[in-house]
PQR file of N, CA, C, O and H, with PARSE charges and radii, in Angstrom:
ATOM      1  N   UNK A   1       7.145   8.246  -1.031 -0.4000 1.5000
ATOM      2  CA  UNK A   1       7.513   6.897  -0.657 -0.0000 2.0000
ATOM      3  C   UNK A   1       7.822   6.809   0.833  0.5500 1.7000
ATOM      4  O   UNK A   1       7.259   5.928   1.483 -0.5500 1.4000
ATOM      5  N   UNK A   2       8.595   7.574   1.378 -0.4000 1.5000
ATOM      6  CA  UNK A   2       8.863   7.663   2.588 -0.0000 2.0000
ATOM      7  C   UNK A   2       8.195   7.966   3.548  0.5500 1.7000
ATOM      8  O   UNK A   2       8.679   7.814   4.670 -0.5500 1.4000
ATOM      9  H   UNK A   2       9.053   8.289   0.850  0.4000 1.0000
ATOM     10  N   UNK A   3       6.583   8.604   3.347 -0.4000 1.5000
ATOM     11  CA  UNK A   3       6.035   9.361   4.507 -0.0000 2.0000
ATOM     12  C   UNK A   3       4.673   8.174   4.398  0.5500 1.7000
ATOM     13  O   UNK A   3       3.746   8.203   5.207 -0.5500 1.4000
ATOM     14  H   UNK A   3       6.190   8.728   2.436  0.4000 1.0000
ATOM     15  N   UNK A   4       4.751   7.225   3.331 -0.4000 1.5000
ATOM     16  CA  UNK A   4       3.168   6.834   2.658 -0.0000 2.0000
ATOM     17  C   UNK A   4       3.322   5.206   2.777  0.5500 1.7000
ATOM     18  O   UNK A   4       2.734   4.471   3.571 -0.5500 1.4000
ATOM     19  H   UNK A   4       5.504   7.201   2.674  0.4000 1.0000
ATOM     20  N   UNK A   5       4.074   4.922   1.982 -0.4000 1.5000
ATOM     21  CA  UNK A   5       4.771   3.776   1.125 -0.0000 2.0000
ATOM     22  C   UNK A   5       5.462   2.427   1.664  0.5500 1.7000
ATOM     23  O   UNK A   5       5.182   1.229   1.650 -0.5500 1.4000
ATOM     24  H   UNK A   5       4.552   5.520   1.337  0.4000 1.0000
ATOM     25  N   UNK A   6       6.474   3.208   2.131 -0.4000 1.5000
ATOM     26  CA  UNK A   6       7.821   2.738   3.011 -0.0000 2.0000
ATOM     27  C   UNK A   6       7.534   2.308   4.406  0.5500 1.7000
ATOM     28  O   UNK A   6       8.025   1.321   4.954 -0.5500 1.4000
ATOM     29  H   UNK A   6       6.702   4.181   2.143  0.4000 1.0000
ATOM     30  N   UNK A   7       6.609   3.231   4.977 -0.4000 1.5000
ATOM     31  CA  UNK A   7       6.053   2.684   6.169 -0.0000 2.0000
ATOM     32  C   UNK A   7       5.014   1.575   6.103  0.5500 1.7000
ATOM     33  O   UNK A   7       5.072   0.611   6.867 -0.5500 1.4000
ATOM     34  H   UNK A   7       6.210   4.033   4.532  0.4000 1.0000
ATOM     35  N   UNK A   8       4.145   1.706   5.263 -0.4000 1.5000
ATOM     36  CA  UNK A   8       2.911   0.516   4.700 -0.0000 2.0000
ATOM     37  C   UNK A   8       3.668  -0.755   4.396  0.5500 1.7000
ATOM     38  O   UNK A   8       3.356  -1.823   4.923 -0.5500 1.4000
ATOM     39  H   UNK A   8       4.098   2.488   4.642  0.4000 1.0000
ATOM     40  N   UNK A   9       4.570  -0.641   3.624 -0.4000 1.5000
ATOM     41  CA  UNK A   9       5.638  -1.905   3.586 -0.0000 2.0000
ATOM     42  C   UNK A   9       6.397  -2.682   4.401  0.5500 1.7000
ATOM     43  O   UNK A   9       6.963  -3.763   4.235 -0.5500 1.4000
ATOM     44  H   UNK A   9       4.824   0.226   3.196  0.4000 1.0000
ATOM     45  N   UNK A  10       6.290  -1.839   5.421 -0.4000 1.5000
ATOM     46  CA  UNK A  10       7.072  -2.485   6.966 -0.0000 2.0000
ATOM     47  C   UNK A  10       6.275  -3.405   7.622  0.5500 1.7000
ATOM     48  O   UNK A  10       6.684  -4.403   8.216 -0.5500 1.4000
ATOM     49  H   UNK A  10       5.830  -0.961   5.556  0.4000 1.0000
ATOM     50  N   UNK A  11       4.777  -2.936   7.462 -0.4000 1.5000
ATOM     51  CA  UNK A  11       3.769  -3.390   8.677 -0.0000 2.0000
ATOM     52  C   UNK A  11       3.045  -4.950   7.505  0.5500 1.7000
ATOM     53  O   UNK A  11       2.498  -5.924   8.021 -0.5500 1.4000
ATOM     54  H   UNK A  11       4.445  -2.126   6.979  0.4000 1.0000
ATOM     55  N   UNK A  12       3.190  -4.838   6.381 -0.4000 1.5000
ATOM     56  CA  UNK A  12       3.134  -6.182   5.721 -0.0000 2.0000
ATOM     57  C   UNK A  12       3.272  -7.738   6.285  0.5500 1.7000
ATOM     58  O   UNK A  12       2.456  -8.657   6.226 -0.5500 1.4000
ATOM     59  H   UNK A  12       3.635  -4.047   5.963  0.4000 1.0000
ATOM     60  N   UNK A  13       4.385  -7.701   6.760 -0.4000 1.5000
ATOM     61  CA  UNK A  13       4.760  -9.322   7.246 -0.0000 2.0000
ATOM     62  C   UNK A  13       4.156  -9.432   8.693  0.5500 1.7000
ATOM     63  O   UNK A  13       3.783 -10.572   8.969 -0.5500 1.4000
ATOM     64  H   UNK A  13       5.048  -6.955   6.808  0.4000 1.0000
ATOM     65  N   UNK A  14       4.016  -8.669   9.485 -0.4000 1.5000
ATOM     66  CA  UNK A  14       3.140  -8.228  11.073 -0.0000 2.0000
ATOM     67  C   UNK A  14       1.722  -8.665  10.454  0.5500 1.7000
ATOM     68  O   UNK A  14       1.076  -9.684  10.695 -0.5500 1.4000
ATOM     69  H   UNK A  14       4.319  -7.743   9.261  0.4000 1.0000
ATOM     70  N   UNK A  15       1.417  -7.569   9.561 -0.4000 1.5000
ATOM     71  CA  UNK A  15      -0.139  -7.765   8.922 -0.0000 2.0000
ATOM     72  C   UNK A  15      -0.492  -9.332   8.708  0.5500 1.7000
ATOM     73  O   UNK A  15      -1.277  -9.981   9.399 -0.5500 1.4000
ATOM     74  H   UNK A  15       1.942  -6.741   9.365  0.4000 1.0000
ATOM     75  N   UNK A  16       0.131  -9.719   7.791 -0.4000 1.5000
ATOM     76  CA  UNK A  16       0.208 -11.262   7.518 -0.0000 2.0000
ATOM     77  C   UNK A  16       0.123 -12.034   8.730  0.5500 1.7000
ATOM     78  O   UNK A  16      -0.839 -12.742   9.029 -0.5500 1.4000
ATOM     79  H   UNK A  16       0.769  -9.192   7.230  0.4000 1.0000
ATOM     80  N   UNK A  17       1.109 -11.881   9.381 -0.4000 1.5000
ATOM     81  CA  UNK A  17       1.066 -12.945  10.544 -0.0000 2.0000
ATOM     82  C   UNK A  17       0.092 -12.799  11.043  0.5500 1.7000
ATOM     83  O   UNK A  17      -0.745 -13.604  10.635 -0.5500 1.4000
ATOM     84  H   UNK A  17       1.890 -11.307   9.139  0.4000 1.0000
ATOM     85  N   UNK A  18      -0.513 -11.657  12.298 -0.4000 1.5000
ATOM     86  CA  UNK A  18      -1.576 -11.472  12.870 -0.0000 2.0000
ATOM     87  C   UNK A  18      -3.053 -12.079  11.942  0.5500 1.7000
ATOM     88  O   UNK A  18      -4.025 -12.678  12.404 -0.5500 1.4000
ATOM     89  H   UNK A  18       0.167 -11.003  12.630  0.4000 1.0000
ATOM     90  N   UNK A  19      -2.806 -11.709  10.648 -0.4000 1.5000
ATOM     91  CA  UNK A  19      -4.085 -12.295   9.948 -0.0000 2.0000
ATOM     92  C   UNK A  19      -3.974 -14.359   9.106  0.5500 1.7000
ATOM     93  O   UNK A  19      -4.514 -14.983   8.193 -0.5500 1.4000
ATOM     94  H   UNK A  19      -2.017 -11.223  10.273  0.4000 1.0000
ATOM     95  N   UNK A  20      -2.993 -14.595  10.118 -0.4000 1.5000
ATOM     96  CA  UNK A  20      -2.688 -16.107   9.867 -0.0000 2.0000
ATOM     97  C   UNK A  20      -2.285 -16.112   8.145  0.5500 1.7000
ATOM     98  O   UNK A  20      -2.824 -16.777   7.261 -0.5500 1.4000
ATOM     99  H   UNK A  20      -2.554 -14.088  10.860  0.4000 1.0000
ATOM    100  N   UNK A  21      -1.482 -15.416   8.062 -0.4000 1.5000
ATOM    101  CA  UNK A  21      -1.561 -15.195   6.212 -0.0000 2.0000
ATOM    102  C   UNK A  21      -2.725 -15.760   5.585  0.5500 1.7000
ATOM    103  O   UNK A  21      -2.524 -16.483   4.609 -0.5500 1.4000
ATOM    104  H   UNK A  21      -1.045 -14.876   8.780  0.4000 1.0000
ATOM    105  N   UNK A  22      -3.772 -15.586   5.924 -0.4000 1.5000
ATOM    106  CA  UNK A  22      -5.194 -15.559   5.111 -0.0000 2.0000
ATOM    107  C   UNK A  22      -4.943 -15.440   3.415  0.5500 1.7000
ATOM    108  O   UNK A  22      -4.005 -15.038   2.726 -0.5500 1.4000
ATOM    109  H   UNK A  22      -3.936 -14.999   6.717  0.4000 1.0000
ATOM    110  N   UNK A  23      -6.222 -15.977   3.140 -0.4000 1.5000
ATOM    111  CA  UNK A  23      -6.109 -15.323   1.372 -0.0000 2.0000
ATOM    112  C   UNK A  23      -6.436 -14.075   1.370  0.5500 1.7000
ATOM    113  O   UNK A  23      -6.025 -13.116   0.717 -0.5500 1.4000
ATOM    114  H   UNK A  23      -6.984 -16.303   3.700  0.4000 1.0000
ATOM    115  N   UNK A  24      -7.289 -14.202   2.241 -0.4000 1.5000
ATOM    116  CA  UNK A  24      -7.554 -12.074   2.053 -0.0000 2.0000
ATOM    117  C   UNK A  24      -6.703 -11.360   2.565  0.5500 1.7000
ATOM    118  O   UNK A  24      -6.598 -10.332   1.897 -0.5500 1.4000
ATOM    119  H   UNK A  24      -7.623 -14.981   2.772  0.4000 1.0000
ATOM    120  N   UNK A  25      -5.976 -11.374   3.487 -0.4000 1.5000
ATOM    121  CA  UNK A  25      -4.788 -10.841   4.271 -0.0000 2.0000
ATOM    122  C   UNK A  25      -3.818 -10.566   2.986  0.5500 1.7000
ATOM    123  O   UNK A  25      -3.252  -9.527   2.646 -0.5500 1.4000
ATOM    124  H   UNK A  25      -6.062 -12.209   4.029  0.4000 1.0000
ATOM    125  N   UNK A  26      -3.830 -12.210   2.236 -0.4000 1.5000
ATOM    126  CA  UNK A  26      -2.096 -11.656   1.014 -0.0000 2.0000
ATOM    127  C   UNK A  26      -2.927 -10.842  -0.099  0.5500 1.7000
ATOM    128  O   UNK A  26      -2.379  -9.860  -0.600 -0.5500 1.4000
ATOM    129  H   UNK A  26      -4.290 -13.054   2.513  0.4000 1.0000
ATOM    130  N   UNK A  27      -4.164 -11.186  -0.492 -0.4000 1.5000
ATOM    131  CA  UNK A  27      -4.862 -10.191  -1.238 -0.0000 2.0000
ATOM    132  C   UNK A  27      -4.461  -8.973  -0.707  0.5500 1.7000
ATOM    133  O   UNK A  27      -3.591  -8.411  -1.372 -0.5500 1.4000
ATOM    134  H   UNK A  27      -4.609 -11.983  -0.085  0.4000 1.0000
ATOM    135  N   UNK A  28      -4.793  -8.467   0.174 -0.4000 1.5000
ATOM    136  CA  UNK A  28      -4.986  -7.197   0.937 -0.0000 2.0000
ATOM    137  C   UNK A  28      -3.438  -6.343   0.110  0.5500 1.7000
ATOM    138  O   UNK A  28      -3.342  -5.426  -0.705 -0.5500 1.4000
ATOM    139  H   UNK A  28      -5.500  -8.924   0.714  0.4000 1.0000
ATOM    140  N   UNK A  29      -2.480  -7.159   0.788 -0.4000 1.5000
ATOM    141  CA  UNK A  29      -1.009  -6.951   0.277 -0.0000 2.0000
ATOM    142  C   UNK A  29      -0.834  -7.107  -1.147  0.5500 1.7000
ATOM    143  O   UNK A  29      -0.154  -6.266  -1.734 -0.5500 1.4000
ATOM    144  H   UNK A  29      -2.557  -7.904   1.451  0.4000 1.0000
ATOM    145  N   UNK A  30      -1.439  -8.223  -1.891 -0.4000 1.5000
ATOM    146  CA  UNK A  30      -0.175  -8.175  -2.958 -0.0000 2.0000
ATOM    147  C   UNK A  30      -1.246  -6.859  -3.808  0.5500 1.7000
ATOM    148  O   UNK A  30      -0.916  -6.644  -4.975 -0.5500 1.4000
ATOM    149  H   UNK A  30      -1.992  -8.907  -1.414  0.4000 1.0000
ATOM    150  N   UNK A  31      -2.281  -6.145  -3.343 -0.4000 1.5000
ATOM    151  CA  UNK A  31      -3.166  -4.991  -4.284 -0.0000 2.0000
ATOM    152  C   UNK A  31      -2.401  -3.997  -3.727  0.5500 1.7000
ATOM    153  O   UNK A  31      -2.088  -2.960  -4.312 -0.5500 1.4000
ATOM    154  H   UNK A  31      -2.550  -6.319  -2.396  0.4000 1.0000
ATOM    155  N   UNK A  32      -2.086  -4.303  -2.576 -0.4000 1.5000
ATOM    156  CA  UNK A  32      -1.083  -2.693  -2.082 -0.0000 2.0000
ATOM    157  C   UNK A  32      -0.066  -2.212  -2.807  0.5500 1.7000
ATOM    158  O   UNK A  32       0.177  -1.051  -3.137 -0.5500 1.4000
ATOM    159  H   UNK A  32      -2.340  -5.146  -2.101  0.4000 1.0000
ATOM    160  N   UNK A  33       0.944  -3.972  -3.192 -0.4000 1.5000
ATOM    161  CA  UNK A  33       2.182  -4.120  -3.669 -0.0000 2.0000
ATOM    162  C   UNK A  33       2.091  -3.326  -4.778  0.5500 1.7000
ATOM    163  O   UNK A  33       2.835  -2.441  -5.202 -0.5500 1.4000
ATOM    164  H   UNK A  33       0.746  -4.915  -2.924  0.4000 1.0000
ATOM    165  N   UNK A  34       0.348  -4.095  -5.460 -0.4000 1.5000
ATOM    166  CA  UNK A  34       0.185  -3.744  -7.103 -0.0000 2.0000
ATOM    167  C   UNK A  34       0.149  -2.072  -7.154  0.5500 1.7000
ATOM    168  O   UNK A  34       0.852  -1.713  -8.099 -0.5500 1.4000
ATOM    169  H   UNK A  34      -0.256  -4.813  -5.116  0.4000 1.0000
ATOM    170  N   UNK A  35      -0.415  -0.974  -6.479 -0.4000 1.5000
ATOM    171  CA  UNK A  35      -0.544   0.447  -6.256 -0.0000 2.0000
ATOM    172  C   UNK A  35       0.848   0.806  -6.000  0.5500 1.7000
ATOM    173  O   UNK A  35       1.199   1.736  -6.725 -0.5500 1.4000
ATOM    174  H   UNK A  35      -0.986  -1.265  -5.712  0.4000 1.0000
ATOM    175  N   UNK A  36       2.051   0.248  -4.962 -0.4000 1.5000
ATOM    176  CA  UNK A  36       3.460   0.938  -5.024 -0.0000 2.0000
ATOM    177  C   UNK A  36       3.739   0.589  -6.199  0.5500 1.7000
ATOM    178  O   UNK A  36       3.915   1.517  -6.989 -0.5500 1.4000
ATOM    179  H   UNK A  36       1.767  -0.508  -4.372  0.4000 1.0000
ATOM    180  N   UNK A  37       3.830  -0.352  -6.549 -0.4000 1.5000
ATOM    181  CA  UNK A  37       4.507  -0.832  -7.551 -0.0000 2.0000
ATOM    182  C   UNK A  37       4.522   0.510  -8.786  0.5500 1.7000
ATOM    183  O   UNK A  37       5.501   1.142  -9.183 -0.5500 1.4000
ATOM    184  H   UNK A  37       3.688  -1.106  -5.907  0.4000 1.0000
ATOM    185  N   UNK A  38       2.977   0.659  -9.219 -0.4000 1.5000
ATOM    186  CA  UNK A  38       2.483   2.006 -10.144 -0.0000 2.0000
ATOM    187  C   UNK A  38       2.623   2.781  -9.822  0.5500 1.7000
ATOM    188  O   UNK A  38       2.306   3.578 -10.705 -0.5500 1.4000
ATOM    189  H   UNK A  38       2.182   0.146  -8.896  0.4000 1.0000
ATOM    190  N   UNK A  39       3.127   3.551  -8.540 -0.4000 1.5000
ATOM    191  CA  UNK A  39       3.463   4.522  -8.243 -0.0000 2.0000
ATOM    192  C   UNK A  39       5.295   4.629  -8.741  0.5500 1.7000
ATOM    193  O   UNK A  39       5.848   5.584  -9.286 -0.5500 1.4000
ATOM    194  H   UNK A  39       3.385   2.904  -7.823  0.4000 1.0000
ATOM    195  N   UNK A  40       5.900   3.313  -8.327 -0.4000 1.5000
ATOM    196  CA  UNK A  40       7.115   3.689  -8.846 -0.0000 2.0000
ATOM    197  C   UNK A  40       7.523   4.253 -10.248  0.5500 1.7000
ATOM    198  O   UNK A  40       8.305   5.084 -10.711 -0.5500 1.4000
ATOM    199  H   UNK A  40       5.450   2.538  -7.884  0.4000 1.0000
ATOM    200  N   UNK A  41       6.568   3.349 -10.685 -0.4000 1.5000
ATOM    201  CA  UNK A  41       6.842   3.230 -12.102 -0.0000 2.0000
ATOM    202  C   UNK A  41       6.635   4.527 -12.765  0.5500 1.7000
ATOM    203  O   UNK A  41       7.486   4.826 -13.603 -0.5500 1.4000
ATOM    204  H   UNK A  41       5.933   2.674 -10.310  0.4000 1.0000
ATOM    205  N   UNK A  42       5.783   5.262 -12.582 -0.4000 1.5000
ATOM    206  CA  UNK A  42       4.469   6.087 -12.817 -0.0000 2.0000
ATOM    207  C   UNK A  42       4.848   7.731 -11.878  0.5500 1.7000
ATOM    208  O   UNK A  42       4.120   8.706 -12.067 -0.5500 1.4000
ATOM    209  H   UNK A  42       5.092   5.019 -11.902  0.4000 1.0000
ATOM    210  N   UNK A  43       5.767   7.785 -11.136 -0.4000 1.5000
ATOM    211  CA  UNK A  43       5.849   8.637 -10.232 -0.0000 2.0000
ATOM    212  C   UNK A  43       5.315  10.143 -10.731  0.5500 1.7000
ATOM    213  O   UNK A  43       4.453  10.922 -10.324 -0.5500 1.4000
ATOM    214  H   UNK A  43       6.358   6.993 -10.982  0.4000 1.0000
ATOM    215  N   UNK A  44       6.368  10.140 -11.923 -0.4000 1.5000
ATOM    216  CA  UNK A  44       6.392  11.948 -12.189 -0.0000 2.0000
ATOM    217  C   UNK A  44       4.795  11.978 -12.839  0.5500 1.7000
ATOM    218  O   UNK A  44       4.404  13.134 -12.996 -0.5500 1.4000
ATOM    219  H   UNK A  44       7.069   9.508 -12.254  0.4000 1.0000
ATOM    220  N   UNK A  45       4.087  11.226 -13.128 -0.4000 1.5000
ATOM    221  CA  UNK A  45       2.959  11.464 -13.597 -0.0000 2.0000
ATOM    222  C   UNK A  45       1.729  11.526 -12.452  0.5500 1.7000
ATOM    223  O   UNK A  45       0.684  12.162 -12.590 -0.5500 1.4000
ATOM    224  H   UNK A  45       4.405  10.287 -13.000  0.4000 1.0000
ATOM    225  N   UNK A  46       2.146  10.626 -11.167 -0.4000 1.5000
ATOM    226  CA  UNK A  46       0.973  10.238 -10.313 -0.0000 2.0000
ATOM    227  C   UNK A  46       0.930  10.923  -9.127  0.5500 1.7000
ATOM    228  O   UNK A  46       1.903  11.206  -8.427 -0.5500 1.4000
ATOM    229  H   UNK A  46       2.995  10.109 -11.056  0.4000 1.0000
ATOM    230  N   UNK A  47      -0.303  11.203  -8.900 -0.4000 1.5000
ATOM    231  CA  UNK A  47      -0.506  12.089  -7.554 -0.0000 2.0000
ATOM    232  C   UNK A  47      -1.644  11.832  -6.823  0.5500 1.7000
ATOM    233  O   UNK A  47      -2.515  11.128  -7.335 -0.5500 1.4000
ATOM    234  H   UNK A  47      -1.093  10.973  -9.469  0.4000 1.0000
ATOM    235  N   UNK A  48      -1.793  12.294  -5.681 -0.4000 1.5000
ATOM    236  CA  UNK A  48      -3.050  11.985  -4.834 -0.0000 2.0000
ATOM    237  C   UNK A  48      -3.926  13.309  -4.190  0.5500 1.7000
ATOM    238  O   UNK A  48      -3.466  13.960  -3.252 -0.5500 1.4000
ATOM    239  H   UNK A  48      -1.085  12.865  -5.265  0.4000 1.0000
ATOM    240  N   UNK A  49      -4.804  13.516  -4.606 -0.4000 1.5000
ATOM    241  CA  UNK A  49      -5.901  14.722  -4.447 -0.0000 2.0000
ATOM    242  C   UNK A  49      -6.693  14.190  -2.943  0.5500 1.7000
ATOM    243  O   UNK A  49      -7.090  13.040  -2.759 -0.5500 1.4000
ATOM    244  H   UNK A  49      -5.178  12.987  -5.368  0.4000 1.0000
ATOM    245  N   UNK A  50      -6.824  15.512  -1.786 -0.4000 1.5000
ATOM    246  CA  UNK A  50      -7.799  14.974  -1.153 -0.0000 2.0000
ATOM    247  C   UNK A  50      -8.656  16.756  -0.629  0.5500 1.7000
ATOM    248  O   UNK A  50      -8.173  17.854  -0.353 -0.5500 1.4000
ATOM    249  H   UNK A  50      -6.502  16.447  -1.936  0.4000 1.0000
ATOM    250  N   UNK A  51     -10.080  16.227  -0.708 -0.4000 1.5000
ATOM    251  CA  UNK A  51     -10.840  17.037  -0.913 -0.0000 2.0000
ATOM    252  C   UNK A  51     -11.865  17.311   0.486  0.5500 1.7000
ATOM    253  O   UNK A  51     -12.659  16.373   0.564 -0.5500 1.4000
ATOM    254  H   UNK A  51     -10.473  15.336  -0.933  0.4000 1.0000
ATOM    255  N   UNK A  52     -11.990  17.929   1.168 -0.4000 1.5000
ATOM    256  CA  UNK A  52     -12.599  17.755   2.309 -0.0000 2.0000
ATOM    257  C   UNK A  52     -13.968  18.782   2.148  0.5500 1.7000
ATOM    258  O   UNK A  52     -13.813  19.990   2.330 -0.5500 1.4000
ATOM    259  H   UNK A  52     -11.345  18.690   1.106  0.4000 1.0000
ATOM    260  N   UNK A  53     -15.084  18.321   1.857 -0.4000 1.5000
ATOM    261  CA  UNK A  53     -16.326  19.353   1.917 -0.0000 2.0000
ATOM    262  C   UNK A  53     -17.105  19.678   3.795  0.5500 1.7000
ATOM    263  O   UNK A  53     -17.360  19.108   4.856 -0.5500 1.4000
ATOM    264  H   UNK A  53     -15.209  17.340   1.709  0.4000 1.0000
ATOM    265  N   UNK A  54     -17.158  20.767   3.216 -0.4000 1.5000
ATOM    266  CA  UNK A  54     -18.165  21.309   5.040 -0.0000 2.0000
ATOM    267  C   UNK A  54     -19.019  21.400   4.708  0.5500 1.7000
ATOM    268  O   UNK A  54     -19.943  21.715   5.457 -0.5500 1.4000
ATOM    269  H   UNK A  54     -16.951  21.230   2.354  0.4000 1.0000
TER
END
């Protein structure tokens, strides 16, 4: 939450403004909201894999 989450949540209302709160702008946000949101909920189960091929 703190390194991922918490910071993404800050830059929200900046985001908005700069994008004239657009519909796609609060889209953008309230799908973000919808992913923390499942992460809270969901924590001890959810994780994020990243895979880098050469």
């Amino acid at each position: 939450m703190e390194n991922n989450y918490k910071p993404m949540e800050a830059r929200f209302e900046a985001y908005l403004k700069q994008n004239d709160n657009s519909e796609l702008s609060g889209k953008a946000v309230d799908d973000n909201n919808a992913g923390i949101d499942l992460y809270e909920k969901f924590m001890d189960y959810y994780s994020y894999g990243f895979y880098i091929a050469k």
